[in-house]
C-alpha angles and dihedrals in degrees: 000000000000117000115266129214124264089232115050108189108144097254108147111334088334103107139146091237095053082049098056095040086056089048102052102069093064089038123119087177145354128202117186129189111202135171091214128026117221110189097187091063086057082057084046086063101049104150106026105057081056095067090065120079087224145012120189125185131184114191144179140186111264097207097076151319105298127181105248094263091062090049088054092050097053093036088059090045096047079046095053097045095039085060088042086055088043086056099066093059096036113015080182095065101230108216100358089116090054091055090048093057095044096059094045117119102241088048109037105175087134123050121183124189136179123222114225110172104085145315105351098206100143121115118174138116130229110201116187108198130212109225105357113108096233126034132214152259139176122197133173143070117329114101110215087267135108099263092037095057091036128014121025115074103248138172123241120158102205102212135190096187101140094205088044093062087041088056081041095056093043089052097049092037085058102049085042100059082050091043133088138253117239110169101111094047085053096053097048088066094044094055094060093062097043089053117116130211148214109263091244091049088058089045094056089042093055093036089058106042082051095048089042092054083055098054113080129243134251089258093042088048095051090038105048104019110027118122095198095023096084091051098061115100109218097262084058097049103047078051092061101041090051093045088057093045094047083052084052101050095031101028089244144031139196120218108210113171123156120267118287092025097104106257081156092056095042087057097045085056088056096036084061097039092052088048095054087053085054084251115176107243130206112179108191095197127189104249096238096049088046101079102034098044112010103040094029092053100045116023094232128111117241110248100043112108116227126222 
């Protein structure tokens, strides 16, 4: 193995990926500590984490202090959009199976946990090796995600110090034994993109994302294609917008202006706009208001509901 620097920032080919991927291959285990958890950068090193019996990583979520369930949640979603990224340089997922393997329960060579207890800001890695005389770590500021390996400058001091990665296992060992376990919430993302299915269900799935980019939406609708829409003054218009976001929120709204505002114009926009959503409508309309504006104006008898 050729030497490697003492600072590792990414600066050039010095990184911190092209350091761990020199290390692997003479590596029995590696324990990482990192405030936010890149999948994508474990499929980035297909092949080399391989090469160690066991990986454990205990992560956080750098932002600020969350309860576990909000973790979990952040820690899915980070999951979900770091594939999706994947995706655009390898729609195959190179070496996503592998990390879905490894992480299974009867196998365990990969343990993820979660750290609940406060603020999670800490990024090194602890590499035990099998025959080398000394072993690794690498502590300092890159996260085990993309920028982080590859991109950002970055600090990180290699050390060899032998009672510097003892302090270094005691720590870990410590925040691991508080920490929880995730792999079953990150397989669970990873199976659904590892799913395959049948050829028709692909077909409908494409079918229908390209004839939902063609349909408009609500802004260009009411924008382009609105009868009522372009004779609302603002004022009107941001009535109308608040009065369908409150329905939408509350399940109903009540639009109370005062007289000569255009509350009648305000409900012909929704009345369109419900109709174009294929809404039931029910107008409940003051007889003497019914002949001379309602039915005058529509065509349509009060009374009848419209699909």
């Amino acid at each position: 193995m050729p030497p490697l620097p003492t600072i590792i920032d990414n600066q050039g080919d010095n990184t911190v990926l092209a350091a761990l991927k020199a290390l692997l291959p003479q590596v029995e285990t590696l324990d990482m500590a990192t405030g936010v958890f890149d999948i994508g950068s474990l499929m980035a090193l297909d092949g080399f984490w391989q090469q160690a019996d066991r990986l454990r990583i205990v992560m956080g979520d750098e932002t600020t202090r969350r309860t576990r369930q909000v973790l979990l949640d952040s820690l899915v979603k980070a999951a979900d959009d770091s594939i999706e990224a994947r995706k655009l340089e390898d729609d195959a997922l190179t070496g996503l199976a592998a990390i879905r393997d490894a992480l299974k329960p009867e196998v365990a060579r990969i343990l993820c946990r979660v750290y609940a207890k406060a603020k999670f800001h800490a990024k090194a890695y602890l590499l035990k090796t099998r025959a080398l005389p000394v072993n690794f770590g690498l502590v300092g500021s890159s996260n085990f995600t993309q920028p982080s390996l590859t991109e950002n400058l970055e600090l990180n001091l290699l050390s060899t110090e032998q009672h510097q990665l003892q302090a270094f296992h005691d720590w870990f060992e410590g925040i691991w034994a508080e920490a929880d376990d995730v792999r079953q919430e990150l397989l669970t993302v990873i199976e659904r993109h590892l799913a395959v299915h049948p050829p028709f269900v692909v077909y409908a799935k494409a079918l229908y994302d390209l004839l939902m980019s063609r349909e408009k939406t609500q802004e260009t609708w009411e924008r382009e294609e609105s009868a009522i829409y372009r004779l609302l003054s603002q004022y009107q218009k941001d009535g109308y917008h608040t009065a369908l976001k409150m329905a939408e929120d509350s399940g109903g709204a009540l639009i109370c202006d005062g007289v000569g505002l255009g509350k009648t114009y305000v409900g012909l926009m929704s009345i369109e706009s419900f109709i174009r959503r294929k809404k039931g409508i029910l107008l409940v309309v003051p007889k003497p208001g019914r002949e001379r504006a309602w039915e005058a104006g529509s065509g349509m008898p009060v009374g009848r509901r419209c699909a």
